[in-house]
FISE-712945 format. One record per residue (C-alpha): chain; residue in one letter; x, y, z; residue number from 0. Coordinates in nm, 3 decimals, decimal comma. Each point is the difference from the previous one (the first is absolute). Example, Ala and Ser with C-alpha at 12.3 -4.5 7.8 and 13.67 -1.06 7.14 Angstrom:
{'A' 'A' {1,230 -0,450 0,780} 0},
{'A' 'S' {0,137 0,344 -0,066} 1},
REM end
This chain:
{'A' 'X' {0,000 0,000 0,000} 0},
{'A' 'X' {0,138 0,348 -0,089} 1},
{'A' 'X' {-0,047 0,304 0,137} 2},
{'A' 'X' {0,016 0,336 -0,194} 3},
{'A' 'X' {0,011 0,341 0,170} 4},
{'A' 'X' {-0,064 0,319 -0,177} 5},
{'A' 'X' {-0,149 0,305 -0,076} 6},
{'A' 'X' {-0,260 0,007 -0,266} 7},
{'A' 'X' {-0,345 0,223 -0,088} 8},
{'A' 'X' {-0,348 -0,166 -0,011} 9},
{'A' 'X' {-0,151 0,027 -0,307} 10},
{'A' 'X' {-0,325 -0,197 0,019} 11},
{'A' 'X' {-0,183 -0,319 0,141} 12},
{'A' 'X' {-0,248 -0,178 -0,040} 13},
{'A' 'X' {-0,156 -0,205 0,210} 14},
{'A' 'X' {0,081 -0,404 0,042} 15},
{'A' 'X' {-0,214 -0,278 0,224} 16},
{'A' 'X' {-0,181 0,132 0,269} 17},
{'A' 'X' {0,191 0,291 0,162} 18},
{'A' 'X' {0,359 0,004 -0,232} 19},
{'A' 'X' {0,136 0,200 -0,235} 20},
{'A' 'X' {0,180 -0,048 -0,290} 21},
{'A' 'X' {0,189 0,342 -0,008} 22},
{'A' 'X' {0,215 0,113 -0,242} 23},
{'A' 'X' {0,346 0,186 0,067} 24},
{'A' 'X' {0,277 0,174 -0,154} 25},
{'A' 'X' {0,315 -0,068 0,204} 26},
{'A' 'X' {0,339 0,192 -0,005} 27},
{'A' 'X' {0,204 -0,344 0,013} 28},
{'A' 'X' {-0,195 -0,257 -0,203} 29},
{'A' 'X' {-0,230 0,217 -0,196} 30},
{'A' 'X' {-0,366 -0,051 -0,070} 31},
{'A' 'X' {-0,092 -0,307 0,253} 32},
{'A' 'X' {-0,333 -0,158 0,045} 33},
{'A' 'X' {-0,044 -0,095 0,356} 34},
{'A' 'X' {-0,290 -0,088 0,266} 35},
{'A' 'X' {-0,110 0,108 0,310} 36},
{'A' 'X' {-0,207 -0,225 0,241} 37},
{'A' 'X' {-0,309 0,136 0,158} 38},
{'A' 'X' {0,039 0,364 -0,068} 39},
{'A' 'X' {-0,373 0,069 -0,116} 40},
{'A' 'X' {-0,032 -0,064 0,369} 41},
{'A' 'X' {-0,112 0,343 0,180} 42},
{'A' 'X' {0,282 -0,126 0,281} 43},
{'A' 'X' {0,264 -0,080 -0,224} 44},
{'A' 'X' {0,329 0,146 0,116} 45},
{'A' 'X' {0,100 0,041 -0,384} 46},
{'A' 'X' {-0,314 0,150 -0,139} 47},
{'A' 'X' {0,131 0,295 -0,085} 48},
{'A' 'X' {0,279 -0,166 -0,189} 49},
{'A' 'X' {-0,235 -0,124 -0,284} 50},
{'A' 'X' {-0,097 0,331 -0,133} 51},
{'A' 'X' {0,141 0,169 -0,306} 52},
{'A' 'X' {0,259 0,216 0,050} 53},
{'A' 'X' {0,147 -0,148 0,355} 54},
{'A' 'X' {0,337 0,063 0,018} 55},
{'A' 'X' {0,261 -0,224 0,226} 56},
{'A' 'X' {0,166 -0,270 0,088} 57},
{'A' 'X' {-0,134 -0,361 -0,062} 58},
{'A' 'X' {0,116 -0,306 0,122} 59},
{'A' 'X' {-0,049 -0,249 -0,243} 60},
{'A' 'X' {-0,007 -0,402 0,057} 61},
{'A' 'X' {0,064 -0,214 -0,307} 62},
{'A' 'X' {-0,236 -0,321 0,087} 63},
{'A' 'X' {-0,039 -0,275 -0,232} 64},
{'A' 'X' {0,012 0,250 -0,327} 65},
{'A' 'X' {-0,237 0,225 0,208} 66},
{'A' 'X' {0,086 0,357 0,109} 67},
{'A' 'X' {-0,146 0,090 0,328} 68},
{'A' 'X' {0,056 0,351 0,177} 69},
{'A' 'X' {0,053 -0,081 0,398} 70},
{'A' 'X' {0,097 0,356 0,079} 71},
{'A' 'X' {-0,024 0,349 -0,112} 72},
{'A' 'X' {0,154 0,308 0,149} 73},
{'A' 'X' {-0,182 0,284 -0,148} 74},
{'A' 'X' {0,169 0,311 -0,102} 75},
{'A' 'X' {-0,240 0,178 -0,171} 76},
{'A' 'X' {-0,355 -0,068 -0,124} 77},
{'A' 'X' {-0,027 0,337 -0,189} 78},
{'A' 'X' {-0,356 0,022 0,170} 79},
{'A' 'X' {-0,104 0,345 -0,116} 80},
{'A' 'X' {0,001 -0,092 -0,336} 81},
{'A' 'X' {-0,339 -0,118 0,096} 82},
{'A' 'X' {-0,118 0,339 0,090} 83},
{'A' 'X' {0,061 0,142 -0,343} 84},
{'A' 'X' {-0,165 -0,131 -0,278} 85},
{'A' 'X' {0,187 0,147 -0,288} 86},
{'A' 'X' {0,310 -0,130 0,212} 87},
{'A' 'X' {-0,120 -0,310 0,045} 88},
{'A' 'X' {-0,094 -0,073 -0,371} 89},
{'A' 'X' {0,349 0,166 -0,045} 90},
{'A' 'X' {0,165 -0,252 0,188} 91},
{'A' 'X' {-0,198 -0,301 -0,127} 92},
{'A' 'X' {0,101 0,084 -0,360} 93},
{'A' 'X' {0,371 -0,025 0,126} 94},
{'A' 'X' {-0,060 -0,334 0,160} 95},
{'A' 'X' {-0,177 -0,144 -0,336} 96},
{'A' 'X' {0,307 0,111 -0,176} 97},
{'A' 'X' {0,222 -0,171 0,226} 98},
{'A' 'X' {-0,184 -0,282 -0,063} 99},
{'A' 'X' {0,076 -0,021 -0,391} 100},
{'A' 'X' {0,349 0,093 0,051} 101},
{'A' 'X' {0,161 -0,216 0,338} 102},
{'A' 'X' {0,095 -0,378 -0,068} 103},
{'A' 'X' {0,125 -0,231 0,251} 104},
{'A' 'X' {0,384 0,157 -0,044} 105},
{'A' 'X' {0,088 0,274 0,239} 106},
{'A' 'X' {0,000 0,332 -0,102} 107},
{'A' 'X' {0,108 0,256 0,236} 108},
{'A' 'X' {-0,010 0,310 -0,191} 109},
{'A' 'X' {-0,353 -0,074 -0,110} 110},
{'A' 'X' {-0,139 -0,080 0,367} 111},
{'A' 'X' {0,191 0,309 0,098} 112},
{'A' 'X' {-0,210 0,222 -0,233} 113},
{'A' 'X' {-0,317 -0,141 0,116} 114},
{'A' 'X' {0,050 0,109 0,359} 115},
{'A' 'X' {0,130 0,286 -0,083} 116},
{'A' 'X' {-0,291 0,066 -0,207} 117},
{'A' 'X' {-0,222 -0,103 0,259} 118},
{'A' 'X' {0,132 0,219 0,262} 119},
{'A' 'X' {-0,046 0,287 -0,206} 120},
{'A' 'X' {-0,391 -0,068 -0,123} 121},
{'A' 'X' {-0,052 -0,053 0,437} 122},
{'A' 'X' {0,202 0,258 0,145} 123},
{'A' 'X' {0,071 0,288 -0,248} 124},
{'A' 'X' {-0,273 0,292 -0,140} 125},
{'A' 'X' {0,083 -0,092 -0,329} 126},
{'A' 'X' {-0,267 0,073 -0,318} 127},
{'A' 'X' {-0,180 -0,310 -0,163} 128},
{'A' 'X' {0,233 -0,197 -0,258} 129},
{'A' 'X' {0,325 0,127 0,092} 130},
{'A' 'X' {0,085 -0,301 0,212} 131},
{'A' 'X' {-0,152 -0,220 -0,237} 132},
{'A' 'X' {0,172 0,156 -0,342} 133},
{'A' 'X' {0,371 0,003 0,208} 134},
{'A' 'X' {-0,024 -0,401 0,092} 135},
{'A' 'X' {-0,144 -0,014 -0,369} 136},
{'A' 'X' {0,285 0,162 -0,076} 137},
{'A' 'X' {0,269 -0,160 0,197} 138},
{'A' 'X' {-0,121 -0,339 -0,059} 139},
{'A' 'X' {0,036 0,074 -0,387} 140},
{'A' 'X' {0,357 0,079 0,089} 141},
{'A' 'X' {0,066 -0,320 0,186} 142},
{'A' 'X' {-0,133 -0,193 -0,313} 143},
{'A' 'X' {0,252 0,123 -0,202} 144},
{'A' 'X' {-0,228 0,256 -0,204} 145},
{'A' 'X' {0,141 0,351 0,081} 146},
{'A' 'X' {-0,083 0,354 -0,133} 147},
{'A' 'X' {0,239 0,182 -0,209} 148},
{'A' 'X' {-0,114 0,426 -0,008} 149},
{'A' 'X' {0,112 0,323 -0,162} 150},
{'A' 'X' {0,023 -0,182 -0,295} 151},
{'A' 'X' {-0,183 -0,206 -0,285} 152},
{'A' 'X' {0,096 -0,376 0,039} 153},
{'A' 'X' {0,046 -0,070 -0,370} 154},
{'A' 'X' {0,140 0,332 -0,134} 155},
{'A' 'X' {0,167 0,158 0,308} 156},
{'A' 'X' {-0,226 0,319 -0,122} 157},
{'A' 'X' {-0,075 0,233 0,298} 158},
{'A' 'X' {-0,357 -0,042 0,090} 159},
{'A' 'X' {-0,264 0,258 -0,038} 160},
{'A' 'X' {-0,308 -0,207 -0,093} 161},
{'A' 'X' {0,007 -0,344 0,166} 162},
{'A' 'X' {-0,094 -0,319 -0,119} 163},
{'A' 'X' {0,017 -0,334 0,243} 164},
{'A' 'X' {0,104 -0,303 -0,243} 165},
{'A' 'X' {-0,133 -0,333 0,144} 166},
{'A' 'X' {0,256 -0,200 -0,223} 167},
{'A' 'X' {0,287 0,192 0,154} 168},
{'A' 'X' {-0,183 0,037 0,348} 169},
{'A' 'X' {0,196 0,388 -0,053} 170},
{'A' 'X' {-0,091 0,340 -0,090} 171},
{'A' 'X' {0,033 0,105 -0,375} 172},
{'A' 'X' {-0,039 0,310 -0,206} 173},
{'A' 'X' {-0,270 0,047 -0,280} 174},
{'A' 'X' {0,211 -0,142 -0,277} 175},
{'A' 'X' {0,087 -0,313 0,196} 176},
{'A' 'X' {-0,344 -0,103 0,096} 177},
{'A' 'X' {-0,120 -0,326 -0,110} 178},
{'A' 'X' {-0,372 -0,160 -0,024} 179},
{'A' 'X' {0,061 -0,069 0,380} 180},
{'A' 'X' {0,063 0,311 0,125} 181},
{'A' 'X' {-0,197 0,245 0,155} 182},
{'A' 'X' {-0,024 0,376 0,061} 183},
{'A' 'X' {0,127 0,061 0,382} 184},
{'A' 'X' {-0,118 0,355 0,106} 185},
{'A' 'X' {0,364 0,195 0,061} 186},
{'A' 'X' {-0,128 0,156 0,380} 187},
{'A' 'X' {-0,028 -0,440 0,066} 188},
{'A' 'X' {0,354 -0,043 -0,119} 189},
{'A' 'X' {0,134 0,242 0,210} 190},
{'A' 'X' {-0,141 -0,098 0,285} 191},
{'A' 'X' {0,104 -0,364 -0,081} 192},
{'A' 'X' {0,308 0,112 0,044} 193},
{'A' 'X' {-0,083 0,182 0,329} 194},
{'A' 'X' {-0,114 -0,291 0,111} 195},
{'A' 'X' {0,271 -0,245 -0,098} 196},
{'A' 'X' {0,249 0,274 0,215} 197},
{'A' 'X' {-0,176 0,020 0,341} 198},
{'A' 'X' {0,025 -0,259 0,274} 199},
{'A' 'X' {-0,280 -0,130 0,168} 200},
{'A' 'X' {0,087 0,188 0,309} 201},
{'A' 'X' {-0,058 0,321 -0,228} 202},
{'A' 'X' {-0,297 -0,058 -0,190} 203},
{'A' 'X' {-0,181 0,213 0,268} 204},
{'A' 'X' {0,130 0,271 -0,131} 205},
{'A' 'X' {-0,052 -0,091 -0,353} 206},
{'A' 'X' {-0,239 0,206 -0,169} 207},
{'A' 'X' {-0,065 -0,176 -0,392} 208},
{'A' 'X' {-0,028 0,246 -0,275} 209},
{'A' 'X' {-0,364 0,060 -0,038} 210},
{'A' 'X' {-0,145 -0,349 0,156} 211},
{'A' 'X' {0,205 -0,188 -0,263} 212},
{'A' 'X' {-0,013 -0,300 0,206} 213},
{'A' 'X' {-0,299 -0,231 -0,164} 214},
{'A' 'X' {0,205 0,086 -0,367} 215},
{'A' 'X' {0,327 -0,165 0,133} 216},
{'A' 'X' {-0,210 -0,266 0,190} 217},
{'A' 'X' {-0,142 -0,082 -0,384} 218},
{'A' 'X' {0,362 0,007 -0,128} 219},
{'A' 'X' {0,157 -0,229 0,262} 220},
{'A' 'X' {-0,255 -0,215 0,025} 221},
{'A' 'X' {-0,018 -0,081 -0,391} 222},
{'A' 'X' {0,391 0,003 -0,011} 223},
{'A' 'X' {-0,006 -0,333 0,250} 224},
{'A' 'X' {-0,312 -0,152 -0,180} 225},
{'A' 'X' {0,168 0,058 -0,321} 226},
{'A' 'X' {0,363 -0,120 0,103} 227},
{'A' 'X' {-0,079 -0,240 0,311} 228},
{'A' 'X' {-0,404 -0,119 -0,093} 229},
{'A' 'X' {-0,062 0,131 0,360} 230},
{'A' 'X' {-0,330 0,181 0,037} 231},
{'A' 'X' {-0,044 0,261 0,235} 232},
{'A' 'X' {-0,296 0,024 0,239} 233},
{'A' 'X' {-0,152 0,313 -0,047} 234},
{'A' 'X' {-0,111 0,234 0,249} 235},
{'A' 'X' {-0,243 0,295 0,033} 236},
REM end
């Protein structure tokens, strides 16, 4: 029998016999793991509160017969004020779905790094609707592989004026490079693309998007990964 300890993020559960879960985690050590926990739908459960979506700790993990069974959890956070908020909380959901299409069962530290971060930005920080949400877009198209280049066109190295975002390339080209693929990206949306792509999480506070550009680069990153990775985004109002 093994025993794994780490630290790892809830992202859903279902619910298994009478009063288990089946819950689903994304762990810094052994990525995305699928584990259960005994008797939690019980009101008296010591590790109800370790079920829910978006928990945050430390699970202890025993390996039994193929099966994964939590026996522990220290909870460090349980980012319970996303609950109060529902913008915030449809916010955060959208970044758990994600997580969902892009985690395997490999470790990936700099991708479970971004989702907390992420998280404890939505919870904690004043920050306006999408900005979270288009910055782990954004960051998680980095990790991929499938960076921005800026200033100039892709194709042509042409400075850009008018802006076109090629899904073939997954890049920004001019006018006279634009294919059958490509479509018209409103300059103000570039800009702040950019912006965005600059500021840490820690700063996005203090962000302030060129005229509420934020749903136009939502559309751009999220057909960029559909286009390059098949992953489809879960939208949100």
């Amino acid at each position: 029998m093994a025993t794994i300890k780490t630290k790892a993020i809830v992202l859903g559960n279902i619910n298994y016999k009478e009063k288990d879960k089946l819950v689903d985690l994304f762990t810094l050590e052994e990525g995305r793991l699928a584990v259960s926990m005994k008797s939690v739908r019980d009101s008296k459960a010591k590790l109800k509160m370790a079920k829910e979506p978006f928990c945050f700790g430390e699970f202890i993990i025993e390996n039994t017969k193929g099966n994964n069974i939590v026996t522990q959890v220290e909870i460090i956070d349980n980012f319970y004020d996303l609950t109060k908020d529902i913008d915030k909380f449809y916010e955060g959901c959208a970044i758990l779905d994600l997580i969902k299409s892009v985690a395997t069962d490999q470790s990936d530290s700099f991708i479970f790094i971004e989702l907390l971060k992420a998280l404890k930005t939505i919870c904690y920080e004043n920050v306006k609707k999408y900005y979270v949400f288009d910055k782990f877009l954004l960051k998680i198209t980095e990790i991929m592989g499938y960076s921005f280049v800026f200033e100039k066109c892709s194709s042509c190295d042409a400075t850009l004026k008018i802006v076109y975002f090629d899904l073939n390339k997954g890049s920004f080209v001019c006018p006279n490079c634009k294919t059958e693929n490509s479509f018209k990206v409103g300059f103000e949306a570039y800009k702040s693309l950019q912006l965005l792509k600059d500021c840490d999480y820690d700063k996005l506070k203090t962000l302030c998007l060129v005229n509420n550009t934020e749903k136009e680069i939502l559309k751009i990153l999220a057909l960029n990964l559909e286009w390059r990775a098949g992953l489809k985004i879960l939208k949100i109002n």
